[in-house]
N, C-alpha and C positions, 0 to 999 in steps of 0.2 A: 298172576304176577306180571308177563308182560304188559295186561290192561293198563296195571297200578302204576307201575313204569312210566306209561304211555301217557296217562292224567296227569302223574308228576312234573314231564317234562314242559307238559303242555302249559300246567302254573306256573313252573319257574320263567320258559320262556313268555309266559304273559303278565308276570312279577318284572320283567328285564323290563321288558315294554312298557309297563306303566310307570319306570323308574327315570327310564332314560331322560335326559333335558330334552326339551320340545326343540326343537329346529329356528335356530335364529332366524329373524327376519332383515330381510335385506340390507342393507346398511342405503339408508337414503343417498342419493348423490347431489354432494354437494354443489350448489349454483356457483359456477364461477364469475370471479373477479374481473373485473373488465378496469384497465388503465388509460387516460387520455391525456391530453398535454389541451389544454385552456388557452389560448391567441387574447391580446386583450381586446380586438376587436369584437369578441364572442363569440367564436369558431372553435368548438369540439372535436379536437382529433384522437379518436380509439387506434392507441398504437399497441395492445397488449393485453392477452387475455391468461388466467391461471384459474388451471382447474386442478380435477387429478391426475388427469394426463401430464401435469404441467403446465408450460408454457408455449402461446402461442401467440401468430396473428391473425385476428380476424377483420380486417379494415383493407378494404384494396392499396395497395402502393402505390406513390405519386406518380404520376406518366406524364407524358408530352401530349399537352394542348391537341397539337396537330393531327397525333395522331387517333389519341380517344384512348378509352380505358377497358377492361375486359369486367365483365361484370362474372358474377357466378357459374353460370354456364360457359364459360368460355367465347359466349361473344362478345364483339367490337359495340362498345356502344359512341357515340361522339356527341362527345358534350359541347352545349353550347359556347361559344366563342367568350371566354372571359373578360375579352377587355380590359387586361392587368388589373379587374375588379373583382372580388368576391361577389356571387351571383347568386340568388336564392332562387332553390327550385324545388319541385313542389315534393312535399314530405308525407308517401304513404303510411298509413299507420298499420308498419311492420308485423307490431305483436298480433295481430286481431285478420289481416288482409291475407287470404291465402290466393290472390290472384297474381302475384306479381313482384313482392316486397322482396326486395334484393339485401336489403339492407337489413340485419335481424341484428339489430346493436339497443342496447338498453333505453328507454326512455326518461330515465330515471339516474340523476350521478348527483355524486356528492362531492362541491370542489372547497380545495383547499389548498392556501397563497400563505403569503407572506402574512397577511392581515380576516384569510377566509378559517375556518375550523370547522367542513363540512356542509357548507352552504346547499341549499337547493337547487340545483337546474334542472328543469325537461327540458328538453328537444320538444323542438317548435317545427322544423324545418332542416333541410338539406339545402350545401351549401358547394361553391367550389373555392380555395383559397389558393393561390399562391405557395408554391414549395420551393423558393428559389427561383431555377429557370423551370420549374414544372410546375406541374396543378394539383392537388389533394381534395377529395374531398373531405367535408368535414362536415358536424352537425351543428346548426344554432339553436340555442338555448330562448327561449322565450321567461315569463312567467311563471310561478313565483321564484324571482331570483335576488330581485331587490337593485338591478343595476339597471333596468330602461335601454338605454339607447346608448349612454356613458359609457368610457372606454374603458378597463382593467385597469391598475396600478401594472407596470411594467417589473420585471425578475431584474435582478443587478448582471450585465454580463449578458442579456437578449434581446434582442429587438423589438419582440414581441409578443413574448411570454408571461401569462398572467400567473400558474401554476398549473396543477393538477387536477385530476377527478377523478373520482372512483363510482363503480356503478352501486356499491354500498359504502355505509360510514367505516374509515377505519380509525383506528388510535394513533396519533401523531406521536413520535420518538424526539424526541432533543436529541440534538449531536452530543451533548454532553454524557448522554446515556450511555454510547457508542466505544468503546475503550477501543485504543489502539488505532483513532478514523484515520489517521496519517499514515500509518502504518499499512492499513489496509489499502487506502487510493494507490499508496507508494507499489503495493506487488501487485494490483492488477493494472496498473499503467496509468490510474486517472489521475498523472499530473498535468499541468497544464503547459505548455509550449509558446514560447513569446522570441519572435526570431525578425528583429529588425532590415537587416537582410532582405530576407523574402517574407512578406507579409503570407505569404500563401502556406507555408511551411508552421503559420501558427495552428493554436491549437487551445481548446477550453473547455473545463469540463463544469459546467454548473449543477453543481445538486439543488431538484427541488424540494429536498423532502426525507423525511424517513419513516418508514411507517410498519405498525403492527399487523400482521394477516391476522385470521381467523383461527389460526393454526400453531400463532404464539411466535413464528419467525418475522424478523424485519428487515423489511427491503427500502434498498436508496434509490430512489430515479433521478437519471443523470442528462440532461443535454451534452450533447458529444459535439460541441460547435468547432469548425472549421473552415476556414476561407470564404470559402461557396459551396458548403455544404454542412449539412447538420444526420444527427443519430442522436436517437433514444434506445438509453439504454434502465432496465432492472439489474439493479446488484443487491445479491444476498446476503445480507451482513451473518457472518457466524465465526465467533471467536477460534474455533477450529480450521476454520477457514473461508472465506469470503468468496464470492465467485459473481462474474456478469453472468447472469441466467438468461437473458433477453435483450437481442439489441436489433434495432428497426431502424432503417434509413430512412432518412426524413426531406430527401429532397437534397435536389445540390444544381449543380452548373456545369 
């Protein structure tokens, strides 16, 4: 009898086991989103990155000239002397170069203006622009793009803003889709400030955009323009409630 027992147990516990569901496989991880703001000279700046972690920056922040910029390891590198010009210099190829490639940013985006829906740009080349009284770098765009040597159409409201890019295609939102957009700029503060007085004291927020993730939520990028100085910012639009998820200083005075 104990034997009998002993066999029993042994099928049902190998009845369990060949019942059980198999062991899910990993859940892929998602590639994330990479955000830039478009110069209409063709200057690429990655201000924003969202993955599952979230939100983050992966793009060094504007510095002083003078003094130079920290690369990834935390040394001083010193860039070349700009000469209040945007300066091309030479562009490893990141994805592929395990010698040295500081810069691991997409070669690959998709921009989208007032009059773009997703255009093609590669990165051609590394660049340094102008942030104000600082420097940024940024990536230029070569071929296939469709725009040569020509300047952007210019954003209503900046000086030099062509739009956006994405390092994949997203789905463009109309404001119209948007319920309550007043409402919403009005509580998290993006209204805009015009104070004759002191011109310094103004204040503008231009949206480029609104757009659908991967994930089914929509976000607005905002330029946060100010005197002598400017901010990018991501806002999450959500009828329950809206929030700035991401905002990047973008240079000032």
């Amino acid at each position: 009898m104990p034997g009998t027992l002993r066999c029993l147990a042994i099928g049902l516990t190998s009845a369990c086991l060949a019942c059980a569901p198999a062991p899910s496989a990993p859940r892929p991880e998602r590639e994330p989103l990479w955000i830039a703001v478009v110069q209409t000279g063709g200057a690429l700046i990655p201000f924003a990155r969202h993955g599952d972690d979230g939100w983050d920056l992966p793009w060094p922040a504007p510095f002083d000239a003078e003094t130079g910029a920290l690369d990834d390891g935390g040394e001083v590198v010193s860039p070349p002397r700009p000469d209040r010009e945007a300066r091309s210099l030479p562009m490893p190829p990141v994805d592929q170069d395990s010698q040295g490639g500081r810069i691991a940013a997409p070669m690959q985006w998709s921009f989208y203006s007032q009059s773009e829906r997703g255009t093609a740009l590669t990165v051609a080349r590394l660049l340094l622009v102008e942030a104000h009284c600082l420097m940024s770098w940024a990536l230029g765009f070569g071929e296939p793009s469709g725009f040569g040597e020509r300047e952007l159409p210019t954003i209503e409201g900046t000086p030099d803003v062509a739009g956006v890019a994405f390092s994949h295609p997203l789905e463009v939102v109309s404001a119209d889709e948007i319920p309550g957009l007043d409402r919403i700029r009005a509580e998290l503060g993006l209204i805009d400030v015009s104070s004759l007085d002191d011109p310094m004291e103004s204040r503008r927020f231009v949206w480029l955009g609104f757009y659908r993730l991967d994930d089914g939520a929509v976000i607005g990028v905002v330029n946060d323009r100010l005197y002598e100085g400017e901010s990018w910012l991501v806002v999450e639009i959500d009828s329950d409630g809206s929030r700035v998820a991401h905002r990047v200083y973008g240079g000032g005075c």
